[in-house]
N, C-alpha and C positions, 0 to 999 in steps of 0.2 A: 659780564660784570667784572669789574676791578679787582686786583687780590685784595687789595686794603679793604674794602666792600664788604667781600667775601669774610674777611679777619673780623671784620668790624662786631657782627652778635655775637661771637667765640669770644670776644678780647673782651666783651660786655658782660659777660657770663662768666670769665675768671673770675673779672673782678669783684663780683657778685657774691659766687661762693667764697671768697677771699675773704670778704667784709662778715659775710653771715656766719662763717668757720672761728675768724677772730671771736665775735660775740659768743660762739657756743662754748671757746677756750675760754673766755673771760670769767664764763658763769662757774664751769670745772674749776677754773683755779681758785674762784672765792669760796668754793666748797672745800676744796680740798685743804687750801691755808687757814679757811679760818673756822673751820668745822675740825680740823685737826684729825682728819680721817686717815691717821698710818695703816700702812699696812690693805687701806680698802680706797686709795687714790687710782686704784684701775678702773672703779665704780663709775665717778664723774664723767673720767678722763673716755671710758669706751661708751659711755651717754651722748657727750659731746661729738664723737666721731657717728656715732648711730644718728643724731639728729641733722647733721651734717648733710647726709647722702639719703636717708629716708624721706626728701622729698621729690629727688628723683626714684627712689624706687615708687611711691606712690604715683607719679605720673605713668607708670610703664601699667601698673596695676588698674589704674580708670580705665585702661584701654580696651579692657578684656574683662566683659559680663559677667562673667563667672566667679568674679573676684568683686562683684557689686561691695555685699556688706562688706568685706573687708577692705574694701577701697574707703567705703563711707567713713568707717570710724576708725581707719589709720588717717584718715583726712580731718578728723576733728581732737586727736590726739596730734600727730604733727603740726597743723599750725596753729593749733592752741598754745602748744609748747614754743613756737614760732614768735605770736606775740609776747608770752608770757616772758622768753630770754632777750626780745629788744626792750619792755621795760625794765628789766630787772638791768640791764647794761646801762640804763639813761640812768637808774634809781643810783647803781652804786655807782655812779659818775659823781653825783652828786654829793655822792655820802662820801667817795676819796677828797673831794673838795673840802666837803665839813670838817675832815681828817685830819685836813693839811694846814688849814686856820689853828685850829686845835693845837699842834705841833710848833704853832710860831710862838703858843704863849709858854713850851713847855712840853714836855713825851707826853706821850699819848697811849693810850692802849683802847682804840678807838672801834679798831678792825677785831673784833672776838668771837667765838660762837652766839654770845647773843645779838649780835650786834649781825650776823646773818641771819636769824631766823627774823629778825624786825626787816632785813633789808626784804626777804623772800614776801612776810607779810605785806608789807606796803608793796610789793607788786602785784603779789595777788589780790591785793583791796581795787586797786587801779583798773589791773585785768579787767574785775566782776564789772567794777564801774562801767569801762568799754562796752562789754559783752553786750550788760544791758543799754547802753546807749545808741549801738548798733541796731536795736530793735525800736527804737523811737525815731520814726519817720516823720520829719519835717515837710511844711509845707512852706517854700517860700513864693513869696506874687510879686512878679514883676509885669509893672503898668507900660509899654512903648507910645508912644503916638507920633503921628508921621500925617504931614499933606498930602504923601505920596497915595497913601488908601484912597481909595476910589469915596467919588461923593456918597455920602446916604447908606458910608458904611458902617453895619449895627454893632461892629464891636464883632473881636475873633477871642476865645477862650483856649489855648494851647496846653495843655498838658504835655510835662517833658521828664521822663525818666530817664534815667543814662548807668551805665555798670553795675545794672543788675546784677550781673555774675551769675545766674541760675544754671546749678550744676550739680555737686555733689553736696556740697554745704546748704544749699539754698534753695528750697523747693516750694510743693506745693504752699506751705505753710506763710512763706515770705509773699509767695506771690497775692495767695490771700488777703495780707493786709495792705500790700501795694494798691490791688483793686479797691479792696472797700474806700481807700482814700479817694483813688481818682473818683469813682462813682459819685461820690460826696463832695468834688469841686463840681460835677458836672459841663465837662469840659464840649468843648465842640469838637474838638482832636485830640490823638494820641501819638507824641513824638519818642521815639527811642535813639538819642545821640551813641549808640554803637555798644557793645560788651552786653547786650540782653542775652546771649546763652554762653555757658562758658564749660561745656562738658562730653562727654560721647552722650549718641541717644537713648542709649539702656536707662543714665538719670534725669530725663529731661522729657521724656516720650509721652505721659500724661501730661503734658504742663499746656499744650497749644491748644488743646480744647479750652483750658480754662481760660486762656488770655482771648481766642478766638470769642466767646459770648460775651465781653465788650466790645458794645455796637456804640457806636458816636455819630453823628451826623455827616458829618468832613472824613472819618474812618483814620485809619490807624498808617504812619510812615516810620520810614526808622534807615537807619546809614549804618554799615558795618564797624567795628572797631578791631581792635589787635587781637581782640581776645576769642572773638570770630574764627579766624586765621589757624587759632591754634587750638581749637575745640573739634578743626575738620571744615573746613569752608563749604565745601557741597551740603555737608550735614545743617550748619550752623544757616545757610540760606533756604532750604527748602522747610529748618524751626522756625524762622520767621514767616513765610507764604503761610503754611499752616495755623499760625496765630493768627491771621487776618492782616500784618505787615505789607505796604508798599512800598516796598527796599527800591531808595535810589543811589544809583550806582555812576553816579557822572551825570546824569540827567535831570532836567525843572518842569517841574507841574503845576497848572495852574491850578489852583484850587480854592474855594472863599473870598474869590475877590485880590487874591496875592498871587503871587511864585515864590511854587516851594521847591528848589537844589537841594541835591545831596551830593555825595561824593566818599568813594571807600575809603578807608585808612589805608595809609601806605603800605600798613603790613603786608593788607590783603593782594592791593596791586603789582609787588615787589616795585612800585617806583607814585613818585607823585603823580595825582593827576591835575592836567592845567585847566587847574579854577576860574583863572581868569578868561581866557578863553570861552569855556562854558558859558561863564555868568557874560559875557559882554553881546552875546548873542540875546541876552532878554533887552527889550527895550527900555530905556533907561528911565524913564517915567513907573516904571511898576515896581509896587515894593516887595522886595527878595527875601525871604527868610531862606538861610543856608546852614544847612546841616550838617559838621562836620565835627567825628569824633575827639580829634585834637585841638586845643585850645592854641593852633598858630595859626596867624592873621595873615594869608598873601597879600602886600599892598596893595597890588596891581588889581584883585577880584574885587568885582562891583554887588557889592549886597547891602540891606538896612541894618540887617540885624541877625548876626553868626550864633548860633546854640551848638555848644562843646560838652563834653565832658571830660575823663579820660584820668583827670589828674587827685582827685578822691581827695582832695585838698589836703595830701599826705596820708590823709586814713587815721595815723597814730601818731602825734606827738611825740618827737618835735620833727616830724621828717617831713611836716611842710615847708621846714627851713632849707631841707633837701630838695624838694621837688621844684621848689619857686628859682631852684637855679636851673631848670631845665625849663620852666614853664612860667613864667615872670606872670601871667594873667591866671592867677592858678584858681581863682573861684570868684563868683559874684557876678556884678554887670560891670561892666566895662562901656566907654564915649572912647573911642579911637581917633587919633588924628585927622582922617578925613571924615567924621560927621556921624560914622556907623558905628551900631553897639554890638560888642560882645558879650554871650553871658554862658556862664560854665559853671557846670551844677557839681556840687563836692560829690552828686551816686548817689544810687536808691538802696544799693548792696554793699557789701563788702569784698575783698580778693585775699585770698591764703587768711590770715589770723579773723575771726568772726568779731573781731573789737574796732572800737572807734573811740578815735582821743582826738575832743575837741574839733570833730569833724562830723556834724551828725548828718546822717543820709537825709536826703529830700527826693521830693516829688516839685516840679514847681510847676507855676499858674504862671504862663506869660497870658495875658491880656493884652492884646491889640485893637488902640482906638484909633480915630481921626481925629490930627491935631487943628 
């Protein structure tokens, strides 16, 4: 592998804690200047460096059983605290804006102790908001139809969940009402576009009985994601066998009348795999649903209709504005250039902060007729 290659997740992960370290100093100094904390500006200031590096000590800490609870609930304090300092960053962005208008007409004394505790409140109102919105599972249905379906075909019902995340945050309790919805479309299948477990086995080890007694007709497939990778890849594929999962891994199944591809995420692979390739080996008359956890299109791959996840359509506001620069097809359905649809589900879960701004988790209903 290339050094640049090599450089490339390290050079990704500076600038990561770079940006998250900014926000932590951001929140310190608006406490410290406008709370006028003399004398106790070590407070903030060794907060900000604590928050900083306590989410890599809690990765070191998931690793090892023995530290369960205290992994669980330094995990719901940490990125609680996580999302709670990207709002309070967007909020008093906002609020220096209003500052600065303020100042054109004349001084200001805009920035004051009350004037933090309304900024902290409006983030915590925002926060609660998320938290609970993150619990309100959407269903959205998308209708396809295609000549390509075989004659006399009665209609396919897909259920597609994608970045579950089930791990330390996210358990039996989520998975529960994930179920009761799908039960309640009644689907023919059950699709998992990648990121269904995201933890060691010690949090996760009841969880495959319960997804395992969803029985479907067509039964249950699913494609790895990045988050697979880094939960333990042996562990994170023998979670899905166990749930009743048919992990495809490069390979197409006929099944219902179609072909159903999947293909790992690069993570897992340490290189892409060629899709196109794969897919040209089906015969071009049969329609392809391809499963892959990134929402990017190879031109050259022959399929009808790609299911994505991956991109959590930013999660929190406004970082979809961020992520649609990496990922331009970042949620919904997509008509592609050559004729075929993409569609990429905003997640059924959450990752690091338990909130959702303007991004609410789904479950979706693809329906497949003949057109």
């Amino acid at each position: 592998m290339p050094a640049s290659r090599k450089a490339y997740p390290s050079l990704r992960f500076l600038l990561v804690l770079l940006i998250y370290g900014g926000i932590q100093f951001y929140v310190a100094d608006k406490a410290i200047h406008m709370l006028g904390v003399s004398g106790w500006d070590w407070l903030p200031a060794g907060w900000a460096v604590a928050m900083l590096f306590a989410p890599l000590l809690l990765w070191r800490l998931e690793n090892h059983s023995q530290y369960h609870v205290l992994a669980v609930a330094g995990a719901w304090v940490i990125y609680s605290w996580m999302g709670f300092s990207f709002l309070f960053f967007w909020v008093g962005l906002l609020l220096s804006l209003y500052d600065q208008l303020l100042r054109m007409a004349g001084p200001s004394e805009f920035f004051v102790p009350s004037t933090f505790l309304v900024l902290a409140a409006m983030t915590a109102a925002i926060w609660g908001y998320g938290f609970a919105a993150a619990r309100r599972i959407c269903v959205e249905r998308v209708r396809v139809a295609s000549g390509k379906l075989p004659a006399g075909f009665p209609g396919l019902r897909i259920a597609q969940i994608s970045d579950l995340h089930l791990g330390v945050m996210s358990g039996r309790q989520r998975l529960d009402a994930v179920l009761r919805k799908i039960r309640k479309l009644e689907p023919d299948m059950l699709i998992s576009t990648g990121d269904l477990v995201d933890a060691q086995a010690h949090f996760v080890d009841a969880l495959p009985s319960v997804l395992a007694g969803l029985q479907l007709p067509y039964g249950k497939f699913a494609v790895t994601g990045n988050h697979e990778r880094y939960a333990g890849l042996a562990h994170a594929l023998e979670f899905h066998v166990r749930c009743g999962f048919r992990l495809l891994r490069g390979e197409a199944v006929e099944v219902a009348g179609i072909v159903l591809a999947g293909v790992d995420d690069p993570v897992v692979m340490g290189s892409r795999t060629d899709e196109a390739g794969m897919l040209a080996a089906i015969p071009a008359d049969r329609f392809v649903l391809f499963l892959k956890h990134q929402p990017v299109v190879d031109p050259a791959a022959r399929f009808d209709l790609q299911l994505s996840g991956h991109t959590h359509k930013g999660q929190i506001f406004p970082f979809v504005l961020l992520v649609k620069l990496l990922y331009p097809l970042i949620a919904g359905l997509y008509t592609l250039p050559n004729g075929a649809q993409l569609y990429v589900s905003r997640g059924t879960g959450t990752w690091g902060p338990p909130i959702r701004i303007f991004s609410p988790p789904e479950i979706t209903l693809i329906e497949l007729t003949r057109a």
